[in-house]
C-alpha positions in Angstrom: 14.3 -11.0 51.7 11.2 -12.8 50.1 10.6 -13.8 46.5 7.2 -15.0 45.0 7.9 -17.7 41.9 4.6 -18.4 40.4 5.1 -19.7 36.6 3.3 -21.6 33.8 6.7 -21.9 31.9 9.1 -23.7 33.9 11.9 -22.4 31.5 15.3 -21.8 33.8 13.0 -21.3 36.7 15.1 -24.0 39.0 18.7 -22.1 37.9 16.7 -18.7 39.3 15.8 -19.9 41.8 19.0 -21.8 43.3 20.9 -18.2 42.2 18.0 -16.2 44.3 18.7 -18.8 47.6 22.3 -18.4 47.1 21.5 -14.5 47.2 19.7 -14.5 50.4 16.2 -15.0 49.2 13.3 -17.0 51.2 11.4 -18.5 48.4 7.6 -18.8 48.3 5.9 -20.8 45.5 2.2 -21.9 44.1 1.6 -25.5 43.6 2.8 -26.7 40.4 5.9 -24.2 40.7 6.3 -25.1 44.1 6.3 -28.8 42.4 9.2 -28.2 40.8 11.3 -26.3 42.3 11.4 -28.7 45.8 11.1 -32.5 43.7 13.7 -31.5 40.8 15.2 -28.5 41.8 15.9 -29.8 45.5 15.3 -26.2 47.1 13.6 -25.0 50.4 10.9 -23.5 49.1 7.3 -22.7 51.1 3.8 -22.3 49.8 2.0 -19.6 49.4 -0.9 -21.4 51.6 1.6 -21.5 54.5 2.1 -18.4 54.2 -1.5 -16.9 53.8 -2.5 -19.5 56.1 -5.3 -20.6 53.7 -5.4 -23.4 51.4 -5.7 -22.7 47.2 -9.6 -23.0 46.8 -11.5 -23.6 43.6 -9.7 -26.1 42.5 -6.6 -23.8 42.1 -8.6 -20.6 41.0 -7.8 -18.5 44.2 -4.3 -19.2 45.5 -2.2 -15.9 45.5 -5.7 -13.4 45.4 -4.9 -12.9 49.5 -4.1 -9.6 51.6 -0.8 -11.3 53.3 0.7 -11.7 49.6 -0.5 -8.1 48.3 -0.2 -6.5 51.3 3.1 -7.8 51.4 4.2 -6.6 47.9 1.9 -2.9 47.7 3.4 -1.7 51.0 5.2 1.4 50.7 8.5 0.9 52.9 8.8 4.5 52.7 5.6 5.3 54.6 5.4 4.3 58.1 1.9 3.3 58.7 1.9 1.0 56.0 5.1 -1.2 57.7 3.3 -0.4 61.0 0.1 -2.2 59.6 2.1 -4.9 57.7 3.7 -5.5 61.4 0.4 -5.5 63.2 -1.3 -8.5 61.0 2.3 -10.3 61.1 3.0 -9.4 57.5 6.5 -9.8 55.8 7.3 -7.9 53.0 8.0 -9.4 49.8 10.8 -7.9 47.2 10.6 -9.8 44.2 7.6 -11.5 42.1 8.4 -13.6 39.5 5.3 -14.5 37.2 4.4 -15.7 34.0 1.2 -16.3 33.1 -1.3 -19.2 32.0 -0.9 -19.8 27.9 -4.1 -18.3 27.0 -2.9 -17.8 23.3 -1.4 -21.1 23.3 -5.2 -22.6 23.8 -7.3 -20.7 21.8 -4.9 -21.2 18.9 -5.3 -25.1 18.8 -8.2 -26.5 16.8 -11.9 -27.3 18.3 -11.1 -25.5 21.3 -14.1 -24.0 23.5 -15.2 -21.4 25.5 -14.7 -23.3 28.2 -11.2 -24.4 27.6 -10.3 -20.5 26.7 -12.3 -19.2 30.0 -10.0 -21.7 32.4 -6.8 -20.3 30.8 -7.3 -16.6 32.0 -5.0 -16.0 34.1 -6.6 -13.9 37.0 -3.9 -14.1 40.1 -1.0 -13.6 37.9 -1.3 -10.7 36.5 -2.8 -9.2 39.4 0.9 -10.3 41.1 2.5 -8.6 37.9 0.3 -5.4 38.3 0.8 -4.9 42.2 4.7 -5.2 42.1 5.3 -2.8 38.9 3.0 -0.5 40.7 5.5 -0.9 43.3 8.5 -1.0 41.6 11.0 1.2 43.7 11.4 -1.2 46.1 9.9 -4.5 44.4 11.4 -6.4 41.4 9.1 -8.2 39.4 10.7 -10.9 36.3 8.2 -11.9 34.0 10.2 -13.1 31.2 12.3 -16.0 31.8 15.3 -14.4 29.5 15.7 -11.5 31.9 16.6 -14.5 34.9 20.2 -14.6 34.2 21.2 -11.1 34.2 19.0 -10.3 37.0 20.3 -12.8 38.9 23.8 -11.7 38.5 22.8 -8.1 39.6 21.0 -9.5 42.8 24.3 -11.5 44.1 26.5 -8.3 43.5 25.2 -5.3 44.5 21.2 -5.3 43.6 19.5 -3.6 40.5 19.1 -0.1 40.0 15.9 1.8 40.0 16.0 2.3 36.3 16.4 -1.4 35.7 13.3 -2.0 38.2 11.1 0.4 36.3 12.1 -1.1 33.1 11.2 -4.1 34.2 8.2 -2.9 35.8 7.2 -1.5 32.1 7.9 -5.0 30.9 5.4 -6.5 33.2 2.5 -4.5 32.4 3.3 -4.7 28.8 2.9 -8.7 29.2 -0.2 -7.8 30.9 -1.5 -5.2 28.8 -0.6 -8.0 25.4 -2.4 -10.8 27.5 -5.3 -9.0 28.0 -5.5 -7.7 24.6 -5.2 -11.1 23.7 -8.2 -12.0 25.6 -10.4 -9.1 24.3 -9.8 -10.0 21.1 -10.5 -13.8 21.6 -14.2 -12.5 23.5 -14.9 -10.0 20.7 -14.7 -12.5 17.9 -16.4 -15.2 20.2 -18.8 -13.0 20.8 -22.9 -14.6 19.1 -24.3 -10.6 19.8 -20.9 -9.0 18.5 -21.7 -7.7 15.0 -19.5 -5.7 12.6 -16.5 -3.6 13.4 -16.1 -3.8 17.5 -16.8 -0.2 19.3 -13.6 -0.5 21.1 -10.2 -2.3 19.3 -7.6 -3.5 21.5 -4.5 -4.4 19.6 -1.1 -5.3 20.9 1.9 -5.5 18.7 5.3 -7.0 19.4 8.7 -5.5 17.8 10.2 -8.9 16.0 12.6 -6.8 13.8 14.4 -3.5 13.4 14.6 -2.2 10.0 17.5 -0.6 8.6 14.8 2.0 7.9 11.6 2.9 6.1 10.6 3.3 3.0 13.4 6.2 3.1 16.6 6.1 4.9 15.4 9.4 7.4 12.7 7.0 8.3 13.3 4.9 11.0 11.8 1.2 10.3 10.6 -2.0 12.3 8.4 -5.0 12.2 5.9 -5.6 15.3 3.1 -8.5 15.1 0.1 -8.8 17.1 0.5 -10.8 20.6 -2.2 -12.9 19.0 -0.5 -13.4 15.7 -0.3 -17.7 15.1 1.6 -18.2 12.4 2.0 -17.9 8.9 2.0 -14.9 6.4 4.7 -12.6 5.1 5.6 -11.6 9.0 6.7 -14.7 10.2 8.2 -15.9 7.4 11.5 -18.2 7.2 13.7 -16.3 5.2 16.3 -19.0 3.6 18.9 -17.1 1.7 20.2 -13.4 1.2 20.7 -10.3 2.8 18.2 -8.7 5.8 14.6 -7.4 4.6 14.2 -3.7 4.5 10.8 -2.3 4.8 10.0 -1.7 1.1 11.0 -5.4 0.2 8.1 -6.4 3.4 5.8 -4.7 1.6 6.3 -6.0 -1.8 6.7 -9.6 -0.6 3.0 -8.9 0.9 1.4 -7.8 -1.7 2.9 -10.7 -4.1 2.1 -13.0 -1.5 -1.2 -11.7 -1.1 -2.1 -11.7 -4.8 -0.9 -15.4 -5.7 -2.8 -16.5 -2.4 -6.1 -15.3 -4.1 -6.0 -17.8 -7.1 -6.3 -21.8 -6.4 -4.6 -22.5 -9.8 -0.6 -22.8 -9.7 0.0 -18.7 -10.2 2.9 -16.8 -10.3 3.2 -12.8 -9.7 5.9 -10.4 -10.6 5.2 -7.2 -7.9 6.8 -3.7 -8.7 5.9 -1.2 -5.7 3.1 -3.4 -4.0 1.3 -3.5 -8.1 1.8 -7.0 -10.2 3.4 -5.7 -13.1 3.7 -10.0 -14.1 0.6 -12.2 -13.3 -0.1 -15.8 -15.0 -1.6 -18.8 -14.3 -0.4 -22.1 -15.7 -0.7 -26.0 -14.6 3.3 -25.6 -15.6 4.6 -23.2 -13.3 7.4 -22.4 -15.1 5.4 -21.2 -18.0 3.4 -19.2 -15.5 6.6 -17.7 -14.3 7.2 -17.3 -17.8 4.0 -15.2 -19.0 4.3 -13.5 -15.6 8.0 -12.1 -16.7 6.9 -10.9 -20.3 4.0 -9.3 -19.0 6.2 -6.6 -18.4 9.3 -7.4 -19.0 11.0 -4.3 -18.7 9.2 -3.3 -15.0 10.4 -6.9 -13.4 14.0 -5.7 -12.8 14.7 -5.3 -9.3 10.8 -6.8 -8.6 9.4 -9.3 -6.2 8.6 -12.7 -7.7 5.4 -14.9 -5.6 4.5 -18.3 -6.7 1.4 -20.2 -4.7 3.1 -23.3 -5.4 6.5 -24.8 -4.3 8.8 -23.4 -6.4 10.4 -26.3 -9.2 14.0 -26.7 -10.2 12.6 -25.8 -13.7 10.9 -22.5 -12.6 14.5 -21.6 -10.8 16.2 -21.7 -14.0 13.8 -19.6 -15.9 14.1 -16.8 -13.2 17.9 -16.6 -13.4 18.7 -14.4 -15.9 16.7 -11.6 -14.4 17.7 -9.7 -11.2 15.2 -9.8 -8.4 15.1 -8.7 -5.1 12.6 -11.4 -3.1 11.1 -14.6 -4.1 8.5 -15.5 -1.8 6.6 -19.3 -1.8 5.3 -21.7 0.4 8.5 -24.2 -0.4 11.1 -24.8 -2.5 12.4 -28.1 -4.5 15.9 -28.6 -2.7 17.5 -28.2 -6.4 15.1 -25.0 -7.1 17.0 -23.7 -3.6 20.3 -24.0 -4.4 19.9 -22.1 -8.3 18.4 -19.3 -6.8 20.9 -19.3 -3.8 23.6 -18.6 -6.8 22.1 -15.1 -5.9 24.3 -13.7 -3.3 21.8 -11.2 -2.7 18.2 -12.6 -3.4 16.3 -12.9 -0.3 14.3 -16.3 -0.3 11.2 -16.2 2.1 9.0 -19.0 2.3 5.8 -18.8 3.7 3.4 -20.8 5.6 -0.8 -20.2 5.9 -1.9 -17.1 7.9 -3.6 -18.9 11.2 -3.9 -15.7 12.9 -3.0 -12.0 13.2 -5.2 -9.2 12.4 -8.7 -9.7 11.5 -9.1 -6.0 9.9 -7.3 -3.6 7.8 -5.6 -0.8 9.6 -4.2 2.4 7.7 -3.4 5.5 10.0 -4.7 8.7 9.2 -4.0 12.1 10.7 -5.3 12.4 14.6 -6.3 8.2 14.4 -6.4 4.9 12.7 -9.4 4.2 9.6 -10.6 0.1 9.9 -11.9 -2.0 7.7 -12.9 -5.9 7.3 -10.8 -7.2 5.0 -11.3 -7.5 1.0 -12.0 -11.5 1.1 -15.2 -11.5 -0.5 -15.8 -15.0 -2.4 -17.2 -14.5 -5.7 -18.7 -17.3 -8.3 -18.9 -15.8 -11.6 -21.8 -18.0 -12.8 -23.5 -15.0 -10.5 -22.6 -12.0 -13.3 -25.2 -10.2 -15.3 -24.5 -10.0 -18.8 -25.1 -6.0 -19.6 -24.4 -6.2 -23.5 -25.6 -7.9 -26.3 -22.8 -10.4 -26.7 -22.4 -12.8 -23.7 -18.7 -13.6 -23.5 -17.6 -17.0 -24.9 -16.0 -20.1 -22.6 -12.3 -18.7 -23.1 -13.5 -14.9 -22.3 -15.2 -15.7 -19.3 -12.1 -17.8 -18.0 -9.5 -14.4 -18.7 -12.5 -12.3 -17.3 -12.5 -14.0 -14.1 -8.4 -13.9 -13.3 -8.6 -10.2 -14.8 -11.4 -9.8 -12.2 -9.1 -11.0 -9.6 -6.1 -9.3 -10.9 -7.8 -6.1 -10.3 -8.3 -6.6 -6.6 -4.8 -6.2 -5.9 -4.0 -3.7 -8.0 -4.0 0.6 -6.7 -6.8 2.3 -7.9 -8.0 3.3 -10.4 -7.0 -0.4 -11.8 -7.5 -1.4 -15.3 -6.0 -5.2 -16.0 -5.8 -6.3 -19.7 -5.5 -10.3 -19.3 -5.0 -12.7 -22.4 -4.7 -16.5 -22.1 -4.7 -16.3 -18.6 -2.1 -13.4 -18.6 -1.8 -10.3 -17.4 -0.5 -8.3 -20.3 -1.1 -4.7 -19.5 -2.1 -2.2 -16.2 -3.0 1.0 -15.3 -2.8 1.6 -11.7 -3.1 4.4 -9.5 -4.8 7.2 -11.7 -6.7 10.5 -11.0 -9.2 9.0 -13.7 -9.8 6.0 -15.3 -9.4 6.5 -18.6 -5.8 7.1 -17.8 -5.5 4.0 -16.6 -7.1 2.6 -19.8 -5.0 3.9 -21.7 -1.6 3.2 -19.7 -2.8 -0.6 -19.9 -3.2 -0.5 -23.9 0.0 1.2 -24.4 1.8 -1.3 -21.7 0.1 -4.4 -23.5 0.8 -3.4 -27.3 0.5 -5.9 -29.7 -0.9 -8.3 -27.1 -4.1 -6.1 -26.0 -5.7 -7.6 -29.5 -8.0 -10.6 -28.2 -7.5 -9.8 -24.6 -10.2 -8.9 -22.1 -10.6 -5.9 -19.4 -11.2 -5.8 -15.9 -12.1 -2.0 -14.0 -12.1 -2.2 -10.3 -14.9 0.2 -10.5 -17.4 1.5 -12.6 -17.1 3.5 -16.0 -18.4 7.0 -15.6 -18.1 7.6 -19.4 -18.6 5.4 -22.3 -15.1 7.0 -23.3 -13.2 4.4 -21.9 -14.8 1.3 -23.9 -14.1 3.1 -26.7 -10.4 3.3 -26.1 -11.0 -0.4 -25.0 -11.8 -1.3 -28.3 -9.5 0.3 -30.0 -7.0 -1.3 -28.4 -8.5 -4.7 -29.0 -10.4 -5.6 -26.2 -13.2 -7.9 -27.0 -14.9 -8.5 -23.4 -14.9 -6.5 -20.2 -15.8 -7.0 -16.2 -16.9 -4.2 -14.1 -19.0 -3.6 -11.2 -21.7 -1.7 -12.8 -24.0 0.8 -11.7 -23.0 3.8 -13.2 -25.8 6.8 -13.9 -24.2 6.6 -17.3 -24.5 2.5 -17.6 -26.8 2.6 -20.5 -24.4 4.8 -22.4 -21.5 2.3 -21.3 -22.9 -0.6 -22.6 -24.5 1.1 -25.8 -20.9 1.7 -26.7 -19.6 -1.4 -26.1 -22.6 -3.1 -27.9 -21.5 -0.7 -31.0 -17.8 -2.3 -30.9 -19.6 -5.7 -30.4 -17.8 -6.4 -27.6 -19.3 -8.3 -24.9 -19.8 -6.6 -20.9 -20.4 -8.5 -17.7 -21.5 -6.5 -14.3 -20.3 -7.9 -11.1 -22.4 -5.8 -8.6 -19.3 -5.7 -6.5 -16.0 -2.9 -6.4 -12.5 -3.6 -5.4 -10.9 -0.6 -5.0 -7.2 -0.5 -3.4 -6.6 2.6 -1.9 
């Protein structure tokens, strides 16, 4: 019996290898393998260039791309002209492959790298290897992950594996090769001077990291998969530091708080209720932000998600605690900040480091295939806004009409945000019509809608919503514009004297 080692990750590879020569196994190796399994591994081992009888060429690009090794691992021992053949050009058969493959994610992922770099670390023999002996499976086993070495290394010293346990394997393999080359699609797509919008084709591989205890409803089955090309960073690969296992729901939520406080560069904290802030402030003192956050709805932040774009104080700790939450998310914690909120038995603490990879589009599954879009990540400078009214806001307007602006974004359509001081104060999310969601916002805001400013996602098709606007006190408003009905919209808000900016751009949230 024969068996092919050909790694880039030395991991256990020695301790295989010594348990396949105990077993019975010839070993053949490539160059750096072959490096280190007869200098620190001490093992008989031969290369692959004795056995082809030609050396590696191109300075190690062709090695294992040779009719003696894939001859020796395709043949189908069950058809006797191919062992006849295999016996007429003195070929021996190989039975096990064991390949991993060059870190192509590894290199693209570190800064300044270039094309050249990225080109040398596709892997072309290895997962040709991979590919020929999970084609081959009932009579080949092929290891790519180094954590399946000890178990199969116990079943090849008893009495072999069975051919279930070779075809799962098998599927292993070309899943590795199927994420690898995904991974290099993706990395020619984007590098890509004549590539230009959405791609025509999207490749996407996804990893399971997690099971879930469920969905969003215990029927639902649940789980958490990332891209093969994911870095780091973000909501899925967060460190979770305290309290009980993440449920679907709570993913979600921690997303979109961790989303929403990610948008604003001033210390901001958000208080989500189903993927919506119900709480949103910004404040050089965090715990005041927390603060303003909290009584923007006070009432809705029971049982919510809290995100903070800052690391989280001792000071802003002890302000949360009288309230029941379900998450925290941040990028750090102040070591006294960690051990209030760990009081909590059951608070889950999650913090979270920058996105350096992962998805470059939004994904949302539809009946019969998958809708994509570019992300919403559009940078805007207010100094840019047309004034449609009359009054031009004043200094402290245009600061609230800017978060509002910002607020919407991340709130369901159709969003209305009432912000004061830097405050969200009141919301209407999610409507059939807008003026719903008007009129949810003023009755969610009360007292504090006097003196505040609004913010609409999306145009006003009716001059019936600034009315209701102003009668809730509303003295400045944000929208997109370009209504057929504009001219009645900001005739009504010039009779309420209230002052109207158009952005030119909509953020809907579907």
């Amino acid at each position: 019996m024969k068996a092919l080692l050909s790694v880039y990750d030395k991991t256990g590879i020695v301790e295989f290898a010594r348990s396949l020569a105990g077993a019975g196994f010839e070993l053949i190796s490539t160059g750096g393998t072959h490096q280190t399994l007869a200098q620190e591994g001490g093992l008989s081992v031969r290369q692959v260039s004795e056995v082809t009888g030609s050396p590696e060429i191109l300075d190690g690009r062709v090695k294992t791309l040779h009719p003696v090794v894939h001859g020796a691992i395709l043949a189908r021992r069950d058809v006797p002209g191919h062992m006849a053949e295999l016996a007429e050009h003195s070929i021996g058969l190989i039975d096990l492959v064991v390949v991993n493959l060059y870190p192509f994610q590894a290199t693209i992922s570190k800064p300044g790298v270039t094309l050249d770099d990225a080109l040398e670390n596709i892997d072309i023999g290895g997962p040709t290897m991979l590919r020929a002996a999970a084609k081959n499976f009932p009579s080949v086993t092929v290891v790519v992950d180094p954590t399946d070495y000890s178990w199969v290394a116990e079943k090849l010293a008893a009495d072999g594996l069975s051919h279930e346990e070779r075809r799962a394997l098998a599927a292993k393999a070309f899943r590795h090769v199927s994420m690898y080359d995904a991974a290099v699609t993706g990395y020619l797509d984007v590098s890509s001077e004549d590539t230009a919008g959405l791609p025509e084709t999207l490749t996407i591989s996804l990893n399971k990291t997690a099971s879930l205890r469920y969905g969003e409803n215990p029927h639902q089955e649940g789980a958490l998969y990332v891209p093969a090309d994911s870095g780091t960073g973000g909501i899925a690969h967060a460190q979770q530091l305290h309290g009980r296992e993440l449920s679907y729901n709570n993913l979600m939520d921690a997303d979109a708080a961790w989303r929403t406080v990610s948008d604003f560069a001033e210390t901001t904290v958000a208080v989500i209720k189903h993927t919506n802030p119900c709480g949103l402030a910004s404040h050089k003192d965090q715990a005041e932000a927390y603060e303003r956050a909290y009584q923007g709805d006070s009432v809705s932040a029971f049982g919510g998600i809290v995100g903070y774009n800052r690391t989280v104080t001792a000071q802003a700790a002890r302000a949360m605690d009288p309230v029941f939450y379900e998450v925290v998310v941040a990028p750090d914690y102040e070591s006294e900040a960690l051990d209030i909120l760990k009081k909590k038995r059951n608070l889950r603490i999650l913090a979270v480091g920058p996105n350096t990879g992962g998805l470059d589009y939004d994904l949302r599954p539809i009946t019969g295939g998958v809708l994509v879009q570019a992300p919403d990540a559009l940078d805007e400078d207010p100094a840019t806004w047309e004034t449609a009214t009359d009054r031009s806001p004043t200094d402290a307007e245009m600061r609230d009409l800017a978060f509002a602006w910002k607020a919407a974004k991340h709130i369901k359509s159709n969003a209305i945000v009432f912000a004061k001081d830097l405050t969200l104060v009141g919301m209407g999310a999610g409507q059939p019509n807008r003026v719903v969601s008007v009129h949810l916002a003023g009755r969610a805001a009360g007292d504090k809608a006097a003196g505040s400013v609004l913010a609409s996602d999306a145009f006003f098709p009716f001059p019936d919503n600034i009315e209701l606007a102003a009668q809730a006190g509303v003295t400045a408003i944000v929208q997109p514009g370009g209504s057929i009905r504009d001219a009645e919209v900001i005739e009504e808000a010039n009779k309420h004297k209230l002052a109207m900016v158009f952005t030119g751009v909509r953020h809907f949230r579907h």
